[in-house]
Every structure is written in structure tokens, then in C-alpha cells.
C-alpha positions as CSV (number, residue, x, y, z in Angstrom):
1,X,12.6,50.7,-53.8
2,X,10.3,53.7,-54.0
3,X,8.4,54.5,-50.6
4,X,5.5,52.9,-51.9
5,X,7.6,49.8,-51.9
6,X,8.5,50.2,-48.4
7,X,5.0,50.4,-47.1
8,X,4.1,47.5,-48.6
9,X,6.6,45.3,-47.5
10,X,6.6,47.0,-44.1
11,X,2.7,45.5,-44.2
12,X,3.5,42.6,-45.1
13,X,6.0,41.8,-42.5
14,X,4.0,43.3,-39.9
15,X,1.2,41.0,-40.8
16,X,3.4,38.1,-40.4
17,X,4.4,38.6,-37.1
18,X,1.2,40.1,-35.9
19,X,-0.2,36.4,-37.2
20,X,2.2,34.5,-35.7
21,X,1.6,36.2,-31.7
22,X,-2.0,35.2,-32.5
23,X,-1.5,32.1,-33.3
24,X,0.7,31.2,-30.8
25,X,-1.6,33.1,-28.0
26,X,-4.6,30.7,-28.9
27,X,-2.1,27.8,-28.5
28,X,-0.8,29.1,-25.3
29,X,-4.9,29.6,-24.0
30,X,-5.5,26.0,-23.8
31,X,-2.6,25.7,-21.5
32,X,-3.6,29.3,-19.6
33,X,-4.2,27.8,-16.8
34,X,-0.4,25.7,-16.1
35,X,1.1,28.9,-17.6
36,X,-0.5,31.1,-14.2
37,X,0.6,28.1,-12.3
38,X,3.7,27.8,-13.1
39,X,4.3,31.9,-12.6
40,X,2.5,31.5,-9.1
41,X,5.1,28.9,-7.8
42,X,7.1,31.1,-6.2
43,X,4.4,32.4,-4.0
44,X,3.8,29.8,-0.9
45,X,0.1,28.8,-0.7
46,X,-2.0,28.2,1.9
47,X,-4.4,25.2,1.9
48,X,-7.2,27.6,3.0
49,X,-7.7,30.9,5.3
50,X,-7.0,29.6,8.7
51,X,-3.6,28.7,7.6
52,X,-2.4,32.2,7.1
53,X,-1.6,33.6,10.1
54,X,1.5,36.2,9.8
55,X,3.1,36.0,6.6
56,X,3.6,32.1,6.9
57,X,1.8,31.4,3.4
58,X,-0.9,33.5,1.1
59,X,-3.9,32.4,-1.0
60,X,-4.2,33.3,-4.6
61,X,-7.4,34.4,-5.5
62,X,-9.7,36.7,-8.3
63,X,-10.7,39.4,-6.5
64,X,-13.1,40.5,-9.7
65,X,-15.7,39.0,-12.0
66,X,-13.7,39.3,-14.8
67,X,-10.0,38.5,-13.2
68,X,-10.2,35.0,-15.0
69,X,-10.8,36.1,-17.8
70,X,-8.6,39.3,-18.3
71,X,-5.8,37.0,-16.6
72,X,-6.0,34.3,-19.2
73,X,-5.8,36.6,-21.9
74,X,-3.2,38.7,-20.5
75,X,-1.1,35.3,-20.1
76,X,-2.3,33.8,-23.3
77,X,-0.6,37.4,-25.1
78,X,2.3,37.5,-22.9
79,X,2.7,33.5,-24.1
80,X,2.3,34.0,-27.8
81,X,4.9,37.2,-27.5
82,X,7.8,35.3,-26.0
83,X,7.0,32.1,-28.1
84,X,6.9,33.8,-31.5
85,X,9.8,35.9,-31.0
86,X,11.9,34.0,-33.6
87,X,9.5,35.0,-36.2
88,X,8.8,38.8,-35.6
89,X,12.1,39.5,-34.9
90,X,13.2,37.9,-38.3
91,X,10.4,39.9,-39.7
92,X,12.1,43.5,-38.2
93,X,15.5,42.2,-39.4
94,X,14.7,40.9,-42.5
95,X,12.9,44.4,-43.0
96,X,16.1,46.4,-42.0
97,X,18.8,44.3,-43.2
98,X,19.1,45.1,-46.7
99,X,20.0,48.6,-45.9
100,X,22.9,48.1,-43.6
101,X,26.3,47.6,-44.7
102,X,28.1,44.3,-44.2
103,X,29.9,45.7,-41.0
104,X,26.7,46.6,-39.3
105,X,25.4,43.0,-40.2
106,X,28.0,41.5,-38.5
107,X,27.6,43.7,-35.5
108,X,23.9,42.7,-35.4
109,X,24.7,39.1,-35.9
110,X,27.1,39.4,-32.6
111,X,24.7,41.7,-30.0
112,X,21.9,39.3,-31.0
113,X,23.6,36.4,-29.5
114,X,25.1,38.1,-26.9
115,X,21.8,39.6,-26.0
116,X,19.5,36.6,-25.5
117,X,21.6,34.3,-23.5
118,X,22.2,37.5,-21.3
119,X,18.4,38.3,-21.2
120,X,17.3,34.7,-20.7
121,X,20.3,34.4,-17.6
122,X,19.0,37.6,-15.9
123,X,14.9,36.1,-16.2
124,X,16.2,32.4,-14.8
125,X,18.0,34.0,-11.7
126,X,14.8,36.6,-11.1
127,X,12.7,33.7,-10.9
128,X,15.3,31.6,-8.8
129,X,15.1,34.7,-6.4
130,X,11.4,34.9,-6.4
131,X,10.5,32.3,-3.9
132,X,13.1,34.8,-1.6
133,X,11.6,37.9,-2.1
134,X,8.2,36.9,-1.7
135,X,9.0,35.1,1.8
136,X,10.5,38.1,2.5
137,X,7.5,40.8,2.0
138,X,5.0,38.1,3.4
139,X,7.1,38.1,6.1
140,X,6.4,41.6,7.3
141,X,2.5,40.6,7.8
142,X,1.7,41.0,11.4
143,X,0.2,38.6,13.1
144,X,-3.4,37.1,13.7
145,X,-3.8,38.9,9.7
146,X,-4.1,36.3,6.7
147,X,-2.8,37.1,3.0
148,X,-5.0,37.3,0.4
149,X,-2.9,37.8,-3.1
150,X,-4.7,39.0,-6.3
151,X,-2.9,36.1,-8.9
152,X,-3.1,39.2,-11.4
153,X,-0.7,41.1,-9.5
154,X,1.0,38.4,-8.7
155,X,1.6,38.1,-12.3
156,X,2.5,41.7,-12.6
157,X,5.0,41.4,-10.0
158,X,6.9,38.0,-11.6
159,X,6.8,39.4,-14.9
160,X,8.0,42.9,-14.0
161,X,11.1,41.1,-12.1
162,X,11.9,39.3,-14.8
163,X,12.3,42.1,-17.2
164,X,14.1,44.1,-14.8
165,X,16.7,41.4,-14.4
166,X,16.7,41.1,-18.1
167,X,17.4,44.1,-19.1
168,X,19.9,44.8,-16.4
169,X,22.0,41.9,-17.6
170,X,22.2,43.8,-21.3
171,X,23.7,47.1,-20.0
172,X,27.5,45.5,-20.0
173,X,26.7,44.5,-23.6
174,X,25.7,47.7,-24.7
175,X,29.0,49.2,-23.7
176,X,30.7,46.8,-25.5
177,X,28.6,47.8,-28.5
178,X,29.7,51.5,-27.8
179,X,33.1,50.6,-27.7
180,X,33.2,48.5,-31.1
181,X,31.7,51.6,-32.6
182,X,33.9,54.1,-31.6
183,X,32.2,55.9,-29.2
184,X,33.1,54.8,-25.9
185,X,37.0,53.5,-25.2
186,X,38.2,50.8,-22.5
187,X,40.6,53.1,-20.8
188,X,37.2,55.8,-19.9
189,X,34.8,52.7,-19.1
190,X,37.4,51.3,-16.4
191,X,37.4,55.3,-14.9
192,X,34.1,54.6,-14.5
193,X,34.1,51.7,-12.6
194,X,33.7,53.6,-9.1
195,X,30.4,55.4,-10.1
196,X,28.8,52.7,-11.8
197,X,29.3,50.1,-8.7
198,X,27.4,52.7,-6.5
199,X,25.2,53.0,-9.6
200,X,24.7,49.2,-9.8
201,X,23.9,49.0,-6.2
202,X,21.9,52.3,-6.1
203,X,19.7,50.5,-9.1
204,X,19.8,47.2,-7.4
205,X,17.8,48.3,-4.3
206,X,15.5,50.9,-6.2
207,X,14.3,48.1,-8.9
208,X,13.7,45.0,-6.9
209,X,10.8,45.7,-4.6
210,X,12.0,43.7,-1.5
211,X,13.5,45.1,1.4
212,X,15.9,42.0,2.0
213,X,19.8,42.8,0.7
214,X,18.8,39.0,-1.4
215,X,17.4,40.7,-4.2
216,X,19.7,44.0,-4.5
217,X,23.1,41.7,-4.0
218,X,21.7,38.8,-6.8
219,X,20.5,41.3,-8.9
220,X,23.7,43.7,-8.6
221,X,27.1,41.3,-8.5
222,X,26.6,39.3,-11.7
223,X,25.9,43.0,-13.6
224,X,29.2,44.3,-11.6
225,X,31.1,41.2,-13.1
226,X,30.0,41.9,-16.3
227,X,30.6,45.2,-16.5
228,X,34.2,44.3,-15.5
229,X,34.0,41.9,-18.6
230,X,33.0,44.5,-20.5
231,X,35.8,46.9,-19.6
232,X,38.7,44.0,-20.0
233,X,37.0,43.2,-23.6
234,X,37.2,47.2,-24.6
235,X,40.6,47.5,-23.9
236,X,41.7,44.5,-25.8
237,X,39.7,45.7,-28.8
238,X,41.3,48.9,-28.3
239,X,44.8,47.5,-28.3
240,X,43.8,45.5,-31.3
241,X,42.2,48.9,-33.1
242,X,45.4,50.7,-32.3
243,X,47.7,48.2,-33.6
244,X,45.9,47.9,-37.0
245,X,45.8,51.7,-37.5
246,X,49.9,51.7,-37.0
247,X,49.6,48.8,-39.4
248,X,48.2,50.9,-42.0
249,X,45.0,49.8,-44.7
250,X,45.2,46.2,-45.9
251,X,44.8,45.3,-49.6
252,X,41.4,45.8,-50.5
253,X,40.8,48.2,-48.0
254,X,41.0,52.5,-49.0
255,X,43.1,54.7,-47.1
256,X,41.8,57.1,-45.4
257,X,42.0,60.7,-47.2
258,X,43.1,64.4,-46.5
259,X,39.4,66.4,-47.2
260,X,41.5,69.7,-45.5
261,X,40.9,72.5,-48.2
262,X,44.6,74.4,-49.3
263,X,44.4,77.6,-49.4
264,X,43.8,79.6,-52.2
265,X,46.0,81.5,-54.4
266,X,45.4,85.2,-55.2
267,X,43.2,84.9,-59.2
268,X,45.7,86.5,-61.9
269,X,44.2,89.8,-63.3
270,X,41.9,89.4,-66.3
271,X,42.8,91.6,-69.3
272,X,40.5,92.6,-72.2
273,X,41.3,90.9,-75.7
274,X,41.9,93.7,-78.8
275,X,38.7,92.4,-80.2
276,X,36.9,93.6,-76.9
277,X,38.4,97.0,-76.8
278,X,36.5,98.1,-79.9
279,X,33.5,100.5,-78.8
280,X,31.3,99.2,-81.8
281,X,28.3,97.4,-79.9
282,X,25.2,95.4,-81.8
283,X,22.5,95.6,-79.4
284,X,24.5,96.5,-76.2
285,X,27.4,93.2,-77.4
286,X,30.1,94.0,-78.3
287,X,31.1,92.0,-81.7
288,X,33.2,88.8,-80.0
289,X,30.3,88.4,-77.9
């Protein structure tokens, strides 16, 4: 299509899914208020002020005018993002998929579902954790001092967890993306497997914000063991790659072709035809010409 084309379509579709977060964040405003409740389990609550003494418990509280409001919307959006995610991503693929080639499809179809069970495993254990981690840094309250927790950051603090054991979980899949490409083989991921286990563990105790080895160890093994699955999945596909090529192309598939250029013989000498060795020119040509 010309690029005119493009941009419309490219309009359209982002109108789609730009309607369909709205739409699903108004839904997700009546129920604003189990939504914050549900992401402020984790945190143990105090019945009121007296009861915090030390770490035992906290109180969630607005600590502004406008943290109610600016809470439920922030919710509401986070909500209608995570709810309509079938439809905008359809839109971006539906967008992008008539210019790949049938390979790449098929490559797409596979690291989608790989990715989302592997994103939504990572999110269940950070919140299984949660409730740990937040003992943990109440914990180091001294005594005779009562908690007082803003539920905004609270919020900010379960939802950047959750990302950072989502994403974490993807990192063995994008290796074995790397592999099926080409770029990466099975052999130099398990030579690796040294540096990224101090990596893992490195990253484990940077990104989770609780000083208790809980959060490092839950949010470190399970990437260790896929990474491992990653490398044992690479070096089959390798064998497999390896044994086709000795195989040869199949039927309906071209060989593979020689673009190395020959070299060049030396050009013939070029002699003058009797016509053009007549000095009788018309107008600087010579008659032939």
C-alpha cells in the first residue's frame, strides 16, 4: 500500500485499542476500590495507630487531598491495560503481520505463547512473595515507632515487583529466540552458564528491594532453571539444524547458491573494421558510424 495507506490504517488500529483501554478503565473504576484492596493484601494492617508498635503491622493511608483520586485513576488505567491486552496487541499484530514472511509468523506465533505463561508465572510468584518482603522491611522499624504506608506507593511497590519478576522470567525465552535465529548457538550459551548464575544472583538482590535472601533466592532459581532449559533446548535445535543441513534442501525448498564472483579474463584486443580505417569523416563520423 502507498504510505498514505499505512498511516491510515496505523490510525485506525491505534484508535481501536486506545478505545478498548478506555473502555475497560471506566469498567475497572467502579471496582477501583477491591482492585487497591486486593493489591494492598500483602501489606499487614493495623486496626488503628496504637497497634503499630515496631514493624508488627502498618496502616494504609492518603497522605494528600488528591491521593484518592489520582489512585483510582492510576488503578482504573493500569486495569483497563492488562484487561484489554488481547485487543491492542491483535491490533500491533494485525498491523505487522502482513509484512512478515511465513517463518517469522510462526516464530511469533511460538514466543507469544511462550511469553505470557512465563510473564503471568513470574507476576503470581512476586505476589506470593509479597506478603514476605513486606514483613521483612516492616520489620526493621524500631520500636515504640508506628507505620504509616502511603497505599500509592504501596501500589508502586506491588506493581513494580511484579514487572520485575515478569520480565525476568522472559530472558531464558529470548535466548531461545536468539538461538532459533541463528544468532546465538547452544554450545556458547552453556559456556555462559558460570557468568550468568553470578549475573542472576547479582540481579536478584539489586531488583527486589528487600534485604531478606526470600526475595533474591525466589526471584533468581526458577530464572537459573530456565536458563538451563534454555540451553538444553538450543543444543537440541542445534543438533537438529546441523543434521538437516548434511541432509541437504528438501523438495520444494532452493539450494543455497555460490554469489563468489570468478575472476576475470584478460578482454581480447579490439581491431578497427576496413570500413573504419577510411579517413573520409562527415561531421567528425566517420561513414559506418
Amino acid at each position: 500500500m502507498p504510505l498514505v495507506e499505512h498511516l491510515r490504517e496505523l490510525r485506525n488500529r491505534l484508535a481501536k485499542a486506545v478505545l478498548a483501554i478506555v473502555v475497560v478503565s471506566v469498567v475497572a473504576a467502579f471496582y477501583s476500590e477491591q482492585l487497591m484492596q486486593f493489591l494492598a493484601e500483602p501489606v499487614p494492617k493495623c486496626d488503628d495507630l496504637t497497634t503499630s508498635d515496631g514493624g508488627n503491622c502498618a496502616i494504609v493511608s492518603f497522605n494528600t487531598l488528591t491521593s484518592p483520586f489520582t489512585t483510582t485513576i492510576k488503578v482504573s488505567l493500569m486495569a483497563g491495560l492488562v484487561v484489554s491486552s488481547p485487543v491492542w496487541l491483535y491490533q500491533l499484530w494485525a498491523f505487522v503481520a502482513p509484512g512478515l514472511h511465513r517463518h517469522e509468523k510462526k516464530y511469533t506465533y511460538v514466543f507469544t505463547a511462550a511469553a505470557v505463561p512465563l510473564f503471568a508465572g513470574g507476576a503470581l510468584l512476586s505476589y506470593v512473595i509479597l506478603p514476605v518482603s513486606i514483613k521483612v522491611l516492616l520489620s526493621l522499624t524500631p520500636g515504640g515507632s508506628a507505620n504509616i504506608l502511603s497505599l500509592d506507593e504501596v501500589l508502586d511497590f506491588t506493581i513494580r515487583m511484579v514487572l520485575i519478576f515478569g520480565l525476568a522470567f522472559e530472558l531464558p525465552l529470548l535466548l531461545v529466540m536468539l538461538n532459533m535465529v541463528g544468532i546465538v548457538t547452544g554450545r556458547r550459551m552453556l559456556g555462559w552458564w558460570r557468568g550468568v548464575v553470578m549475573g542472576v544472583f547479582v540481579f536478584g538482590a539489586v531488583a527486589t528491594p528487600t534485604t531478606d535472601p526470600v526475595g533474591m533466592l525466589a526471584l533468581s532459581v526458577p530464572i537459573i532453571v530456565l536458563f538451563f532449559f534454555a540451553v538444553g533446548f538450543s543444543l537440541m535445535n542445534d543438533r537438529r539444524r546441523a543434521r538437516k543441513e548434511s541432509e541437504g534442501p528438501s523438495d520444494d525448498e532452493a539450494s543455497e547458491l555460490d554469489h563468489t564472483p570468478e575472476a576475470v579474463e584478460p578482454a581480447e584486443p579490439v581491431t578497427a573494421l576496413p570500413e573504419q580505417t577510411s579517413r573520409d569523416r562527415v561531421n567528425g563520423y566517420d561513414d559506418v558510424t
